[in-house]
C-alpha positions in Angstrom: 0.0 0.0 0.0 1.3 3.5 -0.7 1.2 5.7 2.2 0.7 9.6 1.8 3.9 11.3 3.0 1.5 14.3 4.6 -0.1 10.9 6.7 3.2 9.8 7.6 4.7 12.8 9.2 1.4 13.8 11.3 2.9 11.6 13.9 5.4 12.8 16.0 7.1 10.0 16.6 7.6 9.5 13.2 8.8 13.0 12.5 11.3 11.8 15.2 12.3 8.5 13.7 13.5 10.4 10.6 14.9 13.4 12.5 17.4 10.2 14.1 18.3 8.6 11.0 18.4 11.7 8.3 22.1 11.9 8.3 23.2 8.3 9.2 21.1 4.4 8.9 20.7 3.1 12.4 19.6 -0.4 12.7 15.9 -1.3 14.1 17.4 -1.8 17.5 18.8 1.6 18.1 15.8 3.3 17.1 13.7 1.1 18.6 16.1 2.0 22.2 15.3 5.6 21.6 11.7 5.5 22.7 9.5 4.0 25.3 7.1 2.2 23.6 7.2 -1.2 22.4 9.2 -2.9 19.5 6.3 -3.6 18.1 4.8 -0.1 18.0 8.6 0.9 16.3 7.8 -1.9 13.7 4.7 0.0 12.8 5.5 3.7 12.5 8.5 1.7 10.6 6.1 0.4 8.3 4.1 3.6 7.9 7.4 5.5 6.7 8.3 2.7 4.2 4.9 2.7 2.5 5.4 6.7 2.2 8.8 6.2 0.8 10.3 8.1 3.4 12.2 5.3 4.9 13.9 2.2 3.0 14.7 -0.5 5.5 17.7 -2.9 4.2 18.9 -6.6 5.6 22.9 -6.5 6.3 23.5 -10.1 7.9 20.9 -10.4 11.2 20.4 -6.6 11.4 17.9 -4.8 9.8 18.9 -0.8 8.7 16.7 1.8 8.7 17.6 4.5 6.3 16.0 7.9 5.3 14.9 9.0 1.8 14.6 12.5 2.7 13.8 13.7 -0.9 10.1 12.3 -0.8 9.7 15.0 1.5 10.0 17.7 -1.5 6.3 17.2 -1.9 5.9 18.4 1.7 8.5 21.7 1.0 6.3 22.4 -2.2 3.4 22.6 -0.6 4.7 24.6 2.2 6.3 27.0 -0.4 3.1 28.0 -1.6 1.8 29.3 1.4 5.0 30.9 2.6 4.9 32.9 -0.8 1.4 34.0 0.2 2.2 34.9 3.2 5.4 36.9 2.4 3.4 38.6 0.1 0.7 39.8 2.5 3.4 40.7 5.3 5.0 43.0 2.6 1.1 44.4 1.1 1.0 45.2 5.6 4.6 46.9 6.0 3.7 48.9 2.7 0.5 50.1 4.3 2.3 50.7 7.4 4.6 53.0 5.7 1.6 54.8 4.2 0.3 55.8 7.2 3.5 57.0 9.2 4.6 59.0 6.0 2.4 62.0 6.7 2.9 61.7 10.7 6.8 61.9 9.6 6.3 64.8 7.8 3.9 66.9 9.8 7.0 65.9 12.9 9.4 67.8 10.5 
């Protein structure tokens, strides 16, 4: 099943899982060591992340690595882009009208 990525980072223990292995692959153990809940509740926010393509999970002898694919979140910076646009535009439409309105208090100061 494919996961949505939006889905898969609403949790925040997910959004922590990839936080830990973004810059290097830690086996299921370590991450798994990280946080108080079960194995088994790892094993499924696991899951969740590989069917959103975030994380690919690879067998190297008995272990198991967990590894980030941090460019399926470009969907996520896309869609964030668009609204900081908007509102960059809308702070600068604010300071403009701002500047309107102290222009003739600065010059009736003068």
């Amino acid at each position: 099943m494919q996961r949505d990525v939006f889905q898969a980072i609403a949790d925040p223990t997910r959004r922590e899982i990839l936080g830990m292995i973004a810059y290097r692959s830690l086996n299921v153990n370590a991450v798994s060591g990280h946080f108080e809940i079960t194995r088994a509740a790892v094993y499924k926010h696991l899951k969740i992340l590989r069917e959103a393509g975030l994380v690919e999970i690879k067998q190297a002898g008995r272990e198991r690595f967990c590894h980030a694919k941090m460019e399926k979140l470009e969907a996520v910076s896309d869609w964030v882009e668009q609204y900081r646009k908007l509102w960059n535009r809308k702070l600068d439409s604010l300071e403009a009208y701002l500047e309107k309105l102290q222009t003739p208090q600065r010059q009736k100061e003068k």
